[in-house]
C-alpha positions as CSV (number, residue, x, y, z in Angstrom):
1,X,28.6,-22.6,-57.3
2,X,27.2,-19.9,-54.5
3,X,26.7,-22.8,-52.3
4,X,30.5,-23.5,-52.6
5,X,31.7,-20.2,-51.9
6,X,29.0,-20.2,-48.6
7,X,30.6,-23.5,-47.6
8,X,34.0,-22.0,-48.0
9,X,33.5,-19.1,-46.0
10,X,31.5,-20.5,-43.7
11,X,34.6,-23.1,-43.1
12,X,37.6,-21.0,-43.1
13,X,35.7,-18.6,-40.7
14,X,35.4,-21.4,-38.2
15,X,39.3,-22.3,-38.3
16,X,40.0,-19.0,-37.8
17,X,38.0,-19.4,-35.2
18,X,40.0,-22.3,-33.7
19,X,43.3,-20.5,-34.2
20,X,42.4,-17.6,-32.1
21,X,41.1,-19.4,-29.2
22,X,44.3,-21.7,-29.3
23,X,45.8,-17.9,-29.4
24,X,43.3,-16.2,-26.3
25,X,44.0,-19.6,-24.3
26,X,47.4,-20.3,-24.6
27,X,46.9,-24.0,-25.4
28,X,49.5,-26.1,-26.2
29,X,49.8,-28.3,-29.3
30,X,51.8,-31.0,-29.7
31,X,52.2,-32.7,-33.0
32,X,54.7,-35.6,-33.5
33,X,56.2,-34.5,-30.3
34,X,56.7,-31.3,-32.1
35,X,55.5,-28.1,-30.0
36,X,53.6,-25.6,-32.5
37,X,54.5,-22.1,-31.5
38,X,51.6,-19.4,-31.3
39,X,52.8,-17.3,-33.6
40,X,52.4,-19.9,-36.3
41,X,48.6,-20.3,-35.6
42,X,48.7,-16.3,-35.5
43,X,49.7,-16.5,-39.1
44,X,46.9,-19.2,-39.6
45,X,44.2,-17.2,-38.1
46,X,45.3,-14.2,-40.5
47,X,45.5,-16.1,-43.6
48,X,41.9,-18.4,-42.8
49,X,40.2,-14.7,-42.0
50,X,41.2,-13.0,-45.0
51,X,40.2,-16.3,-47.2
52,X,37.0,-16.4,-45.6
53,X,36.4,-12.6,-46.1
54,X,37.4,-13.1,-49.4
55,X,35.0,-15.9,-50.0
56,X,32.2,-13.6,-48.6
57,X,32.9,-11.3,-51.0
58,X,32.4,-13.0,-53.5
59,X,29.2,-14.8,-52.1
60,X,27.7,-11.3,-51.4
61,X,28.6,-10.1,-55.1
62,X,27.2,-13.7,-56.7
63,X,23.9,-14.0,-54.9
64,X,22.7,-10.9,-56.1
């Protein structure tokens, strides 16, 4: 189970990751011919840090 959570935090850290160098660099991202705005991988960077955090906190309270 603790290898789990390390894999999930591990994970959502490194898409958060992704999302704010898309956000530092200014890339743009075309899906479907579709052009995703920043501020929607702003909101993804948010919500994979906090899940990752979250997932560390749990993996720091479980290992001991």
């Amino acid at each position: 189970m603790v290898n789990i959570i390390k894999l999930n935090f591990i994970v959502f850290g490194i898409i958060g990751l992704i999302h704010l160098i898309r956000l530092v660099t200014q890339f743009d991202a075309v899906i479907g011919g579709y052009s995703v705005p920043l501020l929607l991988n702003l909101l993804f960077f948010v919500l994979a840090g906090w899940l990752a955090f979250e997932n560390y906190k749990i993996y720091n309270g479980r290992k001991k």
